[in-house]
PAROBA-322349 format. One record per residue: x, y, z of N, C-alpha, C in turn. Coordinates in nm, 4 decimals, m for minus. Layout:
REM residues N
node n_u=X n_v=Y n_w=Z ca_u=X ca_v=Y ca_w=Z c_u=X c_v=Y c_w=Z
...
This chain:
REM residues 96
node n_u=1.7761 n_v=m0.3141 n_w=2.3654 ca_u=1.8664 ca_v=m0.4212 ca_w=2.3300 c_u=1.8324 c_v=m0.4715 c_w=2.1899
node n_u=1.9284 n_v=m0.4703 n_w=2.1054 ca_u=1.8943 ca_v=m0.4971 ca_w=1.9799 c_u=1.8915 c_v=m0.6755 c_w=1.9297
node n_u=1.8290 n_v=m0.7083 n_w=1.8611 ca_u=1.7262 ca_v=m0.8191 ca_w=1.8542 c_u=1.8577 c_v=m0.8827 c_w=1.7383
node n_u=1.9331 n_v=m1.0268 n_w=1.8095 ca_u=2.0410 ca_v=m1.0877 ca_w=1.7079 c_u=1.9680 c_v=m1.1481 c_w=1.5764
node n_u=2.0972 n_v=m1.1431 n_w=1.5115 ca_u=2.0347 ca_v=m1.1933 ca_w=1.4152 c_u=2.0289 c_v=m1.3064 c_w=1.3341
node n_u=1.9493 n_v=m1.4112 n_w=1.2849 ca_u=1.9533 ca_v=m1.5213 ca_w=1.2845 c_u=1.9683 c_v=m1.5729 c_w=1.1521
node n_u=2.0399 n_v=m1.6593 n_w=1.0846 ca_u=2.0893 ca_v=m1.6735 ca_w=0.9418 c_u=1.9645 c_v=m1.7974 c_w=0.8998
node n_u=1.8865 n_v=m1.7616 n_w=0.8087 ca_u=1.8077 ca_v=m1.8068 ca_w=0.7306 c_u=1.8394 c_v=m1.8856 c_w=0.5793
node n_u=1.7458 n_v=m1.9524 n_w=0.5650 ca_u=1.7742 ca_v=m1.9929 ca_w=0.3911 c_u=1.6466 c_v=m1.9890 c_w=0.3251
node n_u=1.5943 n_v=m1.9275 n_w=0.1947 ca_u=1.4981 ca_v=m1.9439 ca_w=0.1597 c_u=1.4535 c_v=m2.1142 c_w=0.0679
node n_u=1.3426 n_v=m2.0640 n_w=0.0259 ca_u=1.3274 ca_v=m2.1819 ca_w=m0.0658 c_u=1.3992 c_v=m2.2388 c_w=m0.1581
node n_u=1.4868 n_v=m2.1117 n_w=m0.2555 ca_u=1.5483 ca_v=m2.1472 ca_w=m0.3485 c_u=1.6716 c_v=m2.1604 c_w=m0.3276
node n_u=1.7075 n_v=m2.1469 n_w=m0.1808 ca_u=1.8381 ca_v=m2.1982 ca_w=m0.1582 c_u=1.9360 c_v=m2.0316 c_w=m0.0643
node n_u=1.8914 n_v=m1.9252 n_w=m0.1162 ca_u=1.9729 ca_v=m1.8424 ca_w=m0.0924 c_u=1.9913 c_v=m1.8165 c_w=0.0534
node n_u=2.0827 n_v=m1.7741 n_w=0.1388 ca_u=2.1265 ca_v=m1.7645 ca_w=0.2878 c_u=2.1044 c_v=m1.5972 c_w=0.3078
node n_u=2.0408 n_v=m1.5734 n_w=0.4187 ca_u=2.0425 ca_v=m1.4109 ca_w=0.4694 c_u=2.0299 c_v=m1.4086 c_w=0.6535
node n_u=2.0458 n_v=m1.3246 n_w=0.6929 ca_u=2.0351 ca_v=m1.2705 ca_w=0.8290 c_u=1.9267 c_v=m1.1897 c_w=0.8202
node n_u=1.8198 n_v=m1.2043 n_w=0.9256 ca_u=1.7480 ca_v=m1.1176 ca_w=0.9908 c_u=1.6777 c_v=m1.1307 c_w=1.1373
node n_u=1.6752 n_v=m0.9809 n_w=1.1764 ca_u=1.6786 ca_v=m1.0204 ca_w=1.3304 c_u=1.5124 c_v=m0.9808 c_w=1.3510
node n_u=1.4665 n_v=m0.9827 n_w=1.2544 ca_u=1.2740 ca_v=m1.0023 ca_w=1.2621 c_u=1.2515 c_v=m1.1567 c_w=1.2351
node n_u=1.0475 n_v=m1.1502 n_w=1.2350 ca_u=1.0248 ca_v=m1.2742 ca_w=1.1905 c_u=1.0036 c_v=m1.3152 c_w=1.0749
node n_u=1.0017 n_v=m1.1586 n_w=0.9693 ca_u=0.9921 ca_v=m1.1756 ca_w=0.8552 c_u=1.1050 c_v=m1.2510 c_w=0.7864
node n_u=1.0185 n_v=m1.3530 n_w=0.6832 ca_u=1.0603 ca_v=m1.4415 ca_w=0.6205 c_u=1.1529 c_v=m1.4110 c_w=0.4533
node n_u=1.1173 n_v=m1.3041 n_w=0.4345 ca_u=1.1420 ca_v=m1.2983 ca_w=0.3250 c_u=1.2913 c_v=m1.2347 c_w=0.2753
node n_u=1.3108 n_v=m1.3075 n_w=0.1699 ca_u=1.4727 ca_v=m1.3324 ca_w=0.1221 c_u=1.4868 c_v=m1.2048 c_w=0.0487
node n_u=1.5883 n_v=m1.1236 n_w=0.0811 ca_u=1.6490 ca_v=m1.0121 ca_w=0.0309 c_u=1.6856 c_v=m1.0280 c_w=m0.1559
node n_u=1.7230 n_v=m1.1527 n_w=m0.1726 ca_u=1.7916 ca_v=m1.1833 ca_w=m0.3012 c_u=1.6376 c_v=m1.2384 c_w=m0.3728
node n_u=1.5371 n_v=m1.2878 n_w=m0.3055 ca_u=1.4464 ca_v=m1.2629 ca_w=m0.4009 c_u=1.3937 c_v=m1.1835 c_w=m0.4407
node n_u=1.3408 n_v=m1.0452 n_w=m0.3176 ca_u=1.3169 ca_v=m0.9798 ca_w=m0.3266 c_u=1.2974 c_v=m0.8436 c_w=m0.4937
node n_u=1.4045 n_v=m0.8782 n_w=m0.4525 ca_u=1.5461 ca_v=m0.7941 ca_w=m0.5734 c_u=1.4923 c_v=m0.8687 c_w=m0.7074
node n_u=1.4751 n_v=m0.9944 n_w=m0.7323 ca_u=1.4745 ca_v=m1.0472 ca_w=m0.8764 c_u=1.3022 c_v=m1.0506 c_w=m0.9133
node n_u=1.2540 n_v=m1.0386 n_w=m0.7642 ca_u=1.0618 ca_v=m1.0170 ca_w=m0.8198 c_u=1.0443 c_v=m0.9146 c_w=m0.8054
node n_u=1.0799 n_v=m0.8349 n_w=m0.7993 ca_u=1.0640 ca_v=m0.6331 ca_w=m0.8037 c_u=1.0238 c_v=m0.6349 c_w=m0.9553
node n_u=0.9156 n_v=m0.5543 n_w=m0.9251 ca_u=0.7989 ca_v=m0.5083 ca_w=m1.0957 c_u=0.9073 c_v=m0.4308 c_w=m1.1666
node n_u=0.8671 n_v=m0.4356 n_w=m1.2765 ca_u=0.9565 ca_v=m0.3239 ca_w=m1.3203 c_u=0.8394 c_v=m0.1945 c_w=m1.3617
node n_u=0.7379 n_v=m0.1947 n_w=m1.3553 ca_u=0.6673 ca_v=m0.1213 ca_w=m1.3492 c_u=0.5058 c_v=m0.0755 c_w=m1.2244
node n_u=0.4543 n_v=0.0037 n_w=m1.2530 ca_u=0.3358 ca_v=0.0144 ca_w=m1.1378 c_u=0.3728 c_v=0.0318 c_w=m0.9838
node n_u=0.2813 n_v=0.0692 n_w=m0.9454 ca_u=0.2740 ca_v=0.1329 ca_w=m0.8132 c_u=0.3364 c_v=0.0381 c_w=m0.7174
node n_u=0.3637 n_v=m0.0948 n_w=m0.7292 ca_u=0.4348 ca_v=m0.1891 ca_w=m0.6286 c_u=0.6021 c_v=m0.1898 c_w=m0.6522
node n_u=0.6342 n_v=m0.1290 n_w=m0.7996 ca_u=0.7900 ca_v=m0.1406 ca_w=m0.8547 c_u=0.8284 c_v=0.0187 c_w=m0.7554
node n_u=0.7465 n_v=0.1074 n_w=m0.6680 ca_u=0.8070 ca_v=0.2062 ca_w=m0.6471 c_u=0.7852 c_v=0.1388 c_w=m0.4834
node n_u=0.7394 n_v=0.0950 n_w=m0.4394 ca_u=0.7625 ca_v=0.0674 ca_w=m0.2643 c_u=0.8382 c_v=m0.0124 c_w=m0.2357
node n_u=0.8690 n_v=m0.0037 n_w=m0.1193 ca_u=1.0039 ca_v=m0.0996 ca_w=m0.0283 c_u=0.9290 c_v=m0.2306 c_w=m0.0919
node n_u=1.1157 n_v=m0.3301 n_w=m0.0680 ca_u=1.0419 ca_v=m0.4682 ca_w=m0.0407 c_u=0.9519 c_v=m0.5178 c_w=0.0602
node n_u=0.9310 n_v=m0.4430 n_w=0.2135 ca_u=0.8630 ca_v=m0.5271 ca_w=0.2943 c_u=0.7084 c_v=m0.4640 c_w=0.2959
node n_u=0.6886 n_v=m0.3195 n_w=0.2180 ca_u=0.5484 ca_v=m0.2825 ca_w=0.1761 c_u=0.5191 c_v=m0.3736 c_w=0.0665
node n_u=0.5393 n_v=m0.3790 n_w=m0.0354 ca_u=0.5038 ca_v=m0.4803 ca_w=m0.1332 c_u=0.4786 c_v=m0.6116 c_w=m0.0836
node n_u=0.5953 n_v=m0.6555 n_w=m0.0125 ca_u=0.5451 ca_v=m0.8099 ca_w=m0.0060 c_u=0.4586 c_v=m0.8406 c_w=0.0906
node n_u=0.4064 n_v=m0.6927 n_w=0.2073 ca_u=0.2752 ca_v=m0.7477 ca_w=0.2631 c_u=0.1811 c_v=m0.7223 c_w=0.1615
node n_u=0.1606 n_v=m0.6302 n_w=0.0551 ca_u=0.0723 ca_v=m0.6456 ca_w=0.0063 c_u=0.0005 c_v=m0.7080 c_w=m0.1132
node n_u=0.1416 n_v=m0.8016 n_w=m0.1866 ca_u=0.1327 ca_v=m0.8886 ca_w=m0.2267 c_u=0.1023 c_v=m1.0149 c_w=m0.1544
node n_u=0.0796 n_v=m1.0180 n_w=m0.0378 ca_u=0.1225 ca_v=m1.1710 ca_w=0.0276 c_u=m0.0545 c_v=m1.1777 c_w=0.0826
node n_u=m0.1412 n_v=m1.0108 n_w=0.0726 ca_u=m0.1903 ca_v=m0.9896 ca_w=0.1196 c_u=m0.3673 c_v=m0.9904 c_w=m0.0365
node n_u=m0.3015 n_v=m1.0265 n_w=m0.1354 ca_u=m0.3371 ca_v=m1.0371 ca_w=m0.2515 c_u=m0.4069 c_v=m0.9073 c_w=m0.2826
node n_u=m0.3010 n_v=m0.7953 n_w=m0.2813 ca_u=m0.3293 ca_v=m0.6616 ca_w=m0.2978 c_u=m0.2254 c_v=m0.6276 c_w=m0.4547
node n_u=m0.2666 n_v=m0.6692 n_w=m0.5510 ca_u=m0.1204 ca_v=m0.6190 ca_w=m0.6789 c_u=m0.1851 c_v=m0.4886 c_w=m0.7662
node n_u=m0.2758 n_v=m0.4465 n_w=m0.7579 ca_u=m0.3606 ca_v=m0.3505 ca_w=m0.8579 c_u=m0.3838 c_v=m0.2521 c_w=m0.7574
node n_u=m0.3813 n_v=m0.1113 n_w=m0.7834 ca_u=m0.4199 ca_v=0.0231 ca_w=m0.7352 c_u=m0.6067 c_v=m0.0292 c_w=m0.6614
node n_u=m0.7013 n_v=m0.0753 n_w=m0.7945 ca_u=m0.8273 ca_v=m0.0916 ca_w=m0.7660 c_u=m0.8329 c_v=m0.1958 c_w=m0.6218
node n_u=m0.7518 n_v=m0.2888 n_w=m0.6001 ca_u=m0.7673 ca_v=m0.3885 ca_w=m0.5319 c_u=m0.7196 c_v=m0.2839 c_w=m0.3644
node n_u=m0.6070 n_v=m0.1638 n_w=m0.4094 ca_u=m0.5516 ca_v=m0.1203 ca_w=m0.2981 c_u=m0.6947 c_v=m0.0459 c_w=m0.2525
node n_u=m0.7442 n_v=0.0209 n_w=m0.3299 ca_u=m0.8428 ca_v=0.1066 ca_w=m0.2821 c_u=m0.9852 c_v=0.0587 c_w=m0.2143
node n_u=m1.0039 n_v=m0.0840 n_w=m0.1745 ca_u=m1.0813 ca_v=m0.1526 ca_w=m0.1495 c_u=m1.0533 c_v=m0.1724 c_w=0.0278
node n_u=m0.9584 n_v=m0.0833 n_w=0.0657 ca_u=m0.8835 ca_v=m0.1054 ca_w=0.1912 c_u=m0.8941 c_v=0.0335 c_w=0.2478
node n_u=m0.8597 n_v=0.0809 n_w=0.3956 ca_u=m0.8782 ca_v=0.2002 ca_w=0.4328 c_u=m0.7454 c_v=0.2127 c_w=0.4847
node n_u=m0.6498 n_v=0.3048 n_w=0.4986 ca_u=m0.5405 ca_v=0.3344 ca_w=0.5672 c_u=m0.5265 c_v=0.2631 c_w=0.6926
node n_u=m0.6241 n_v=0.2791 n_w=0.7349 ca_u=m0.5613 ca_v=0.1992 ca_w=0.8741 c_u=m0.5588 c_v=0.0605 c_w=0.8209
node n_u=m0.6322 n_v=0.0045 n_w=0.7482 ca_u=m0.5849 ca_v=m0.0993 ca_w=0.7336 c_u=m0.5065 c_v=m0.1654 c_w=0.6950
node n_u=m0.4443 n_v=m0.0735 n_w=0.5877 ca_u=m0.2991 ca_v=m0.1313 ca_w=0.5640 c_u=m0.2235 c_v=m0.0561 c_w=0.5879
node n_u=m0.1989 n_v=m0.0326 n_w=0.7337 ca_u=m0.0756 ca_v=0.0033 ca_w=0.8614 c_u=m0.0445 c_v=m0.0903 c_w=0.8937
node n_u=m0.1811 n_v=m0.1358 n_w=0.9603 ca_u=m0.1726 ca_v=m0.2544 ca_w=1.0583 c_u=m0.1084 c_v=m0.3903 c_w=0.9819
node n_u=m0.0798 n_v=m0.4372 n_w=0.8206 ca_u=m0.0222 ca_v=m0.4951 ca_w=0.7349 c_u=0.1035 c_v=m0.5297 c_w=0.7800
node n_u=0.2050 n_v=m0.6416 n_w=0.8372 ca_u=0.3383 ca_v=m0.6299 ca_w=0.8863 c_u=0.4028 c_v=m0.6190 c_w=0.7485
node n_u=0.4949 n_v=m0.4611 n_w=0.7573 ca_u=0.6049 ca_v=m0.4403 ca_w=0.6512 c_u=0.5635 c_v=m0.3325 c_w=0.5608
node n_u=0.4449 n_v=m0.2739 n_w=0.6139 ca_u=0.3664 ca_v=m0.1531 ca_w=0.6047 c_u=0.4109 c_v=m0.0368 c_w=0.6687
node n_u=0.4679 n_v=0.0638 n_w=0.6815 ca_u=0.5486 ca_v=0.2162 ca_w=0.7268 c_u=0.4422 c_v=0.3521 c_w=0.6651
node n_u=0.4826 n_v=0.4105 n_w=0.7969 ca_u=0.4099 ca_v=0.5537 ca_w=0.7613 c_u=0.4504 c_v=0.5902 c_w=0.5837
node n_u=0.5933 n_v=0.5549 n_w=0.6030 ca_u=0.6946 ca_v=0.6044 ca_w=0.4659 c_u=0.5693 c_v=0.5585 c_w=0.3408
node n_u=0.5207 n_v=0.4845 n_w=0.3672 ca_u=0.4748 ca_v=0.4029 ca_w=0.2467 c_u=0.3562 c_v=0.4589 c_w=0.2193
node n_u=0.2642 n_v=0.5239 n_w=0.2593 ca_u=0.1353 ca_v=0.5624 ca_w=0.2693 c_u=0.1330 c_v=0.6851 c_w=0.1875
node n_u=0.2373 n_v=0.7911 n_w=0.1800 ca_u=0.2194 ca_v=0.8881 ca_w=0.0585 c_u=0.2749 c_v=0.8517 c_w=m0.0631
node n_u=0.2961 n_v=0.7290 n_w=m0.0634 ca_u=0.3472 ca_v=0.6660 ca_w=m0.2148 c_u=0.2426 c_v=0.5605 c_w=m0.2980
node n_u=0.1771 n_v=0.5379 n_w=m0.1957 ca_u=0.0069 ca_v=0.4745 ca_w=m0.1986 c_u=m0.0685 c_v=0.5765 c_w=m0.2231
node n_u=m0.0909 n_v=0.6388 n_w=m0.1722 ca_u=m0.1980 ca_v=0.7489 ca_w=m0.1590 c_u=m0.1934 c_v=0.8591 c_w=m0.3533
node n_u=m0.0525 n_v=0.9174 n_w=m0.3632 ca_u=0.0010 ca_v=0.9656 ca_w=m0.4634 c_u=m0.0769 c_v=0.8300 c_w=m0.5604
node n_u=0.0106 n_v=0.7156 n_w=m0.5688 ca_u=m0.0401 ca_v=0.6481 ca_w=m0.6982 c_u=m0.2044 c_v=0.6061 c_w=m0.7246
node n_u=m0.2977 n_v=0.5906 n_w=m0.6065 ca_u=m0.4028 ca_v=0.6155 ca_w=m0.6377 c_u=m0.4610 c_v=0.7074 c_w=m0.6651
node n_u=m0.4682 n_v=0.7878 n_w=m0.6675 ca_u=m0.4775 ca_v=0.9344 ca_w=m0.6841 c_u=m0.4082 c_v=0.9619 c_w=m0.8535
node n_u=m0.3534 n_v=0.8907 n_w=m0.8925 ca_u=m0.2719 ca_v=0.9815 ca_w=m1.0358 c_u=m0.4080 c_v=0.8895 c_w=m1.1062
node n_u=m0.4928 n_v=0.7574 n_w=m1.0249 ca_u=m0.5781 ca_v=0.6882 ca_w=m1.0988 c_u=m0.7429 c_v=0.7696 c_w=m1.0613
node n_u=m0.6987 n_v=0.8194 n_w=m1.0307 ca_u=m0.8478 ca_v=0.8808 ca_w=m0.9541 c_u=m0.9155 c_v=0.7776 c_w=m0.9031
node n_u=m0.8182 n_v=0.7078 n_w=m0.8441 ca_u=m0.8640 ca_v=0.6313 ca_w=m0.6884 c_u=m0.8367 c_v=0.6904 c_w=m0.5403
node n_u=m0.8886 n_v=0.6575 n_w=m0.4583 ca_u=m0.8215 ca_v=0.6653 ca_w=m0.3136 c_u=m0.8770 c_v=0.5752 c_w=m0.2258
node n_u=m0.8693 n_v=0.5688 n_w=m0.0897 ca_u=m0.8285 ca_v=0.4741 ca_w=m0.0010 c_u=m0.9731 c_v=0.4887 c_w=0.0100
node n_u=m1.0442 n_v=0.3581 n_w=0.1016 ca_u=m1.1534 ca_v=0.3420 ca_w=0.1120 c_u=m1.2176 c_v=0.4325 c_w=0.2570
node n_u=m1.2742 n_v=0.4751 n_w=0.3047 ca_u=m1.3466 ca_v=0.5792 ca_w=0.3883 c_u=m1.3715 c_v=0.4624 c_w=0.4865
């Protein structure tokens, strides 16, 4: 049974639907997207756990082990070879 969906407003005013508990506004989303680095290439809801999660630098990602940022809400398998790839172009990788 699919989960209704409930009309929200963020801080700055803007209105959205979502049928999670995640909070975060589609229209901000969109206007705080990097325009560069390894966070300007992942979804909005990978980024903003790992921004929310005070993860913004490759070095800071690699201080973490895969499982641990699974378990991150807004974190996807999808997201993990796009992590993995950009640490790696730094000759970083995930922590052991």
């Amino acid at each position: 049974m699919a989960k209704e969906k409930s009309l929200r407003v963020c801080e700055k005013g803007h209105t959205f639907y979502k049928s999670s508990e995640c909070q975060s506004c589609p229209t901000c989303d969109k206007a705080n997207k990097p325009q560069s680095g390894f966070l300007s290439i992942l979804s909005s809801p990978a980024r903003n756990a790992l921004v929310h999660k005070g993860i913004d630098t490759l070095q800071e990602l690699s201080n973490y082990t895969e499982k641990e940022i699974l378990k991150l809400h807004g974190i996807g398998p999808a997201s993990l070879p796009i992590m993995r790839r950009s640490l790696q172009e730094e000759g970083l990788s995930f922590k052991e």
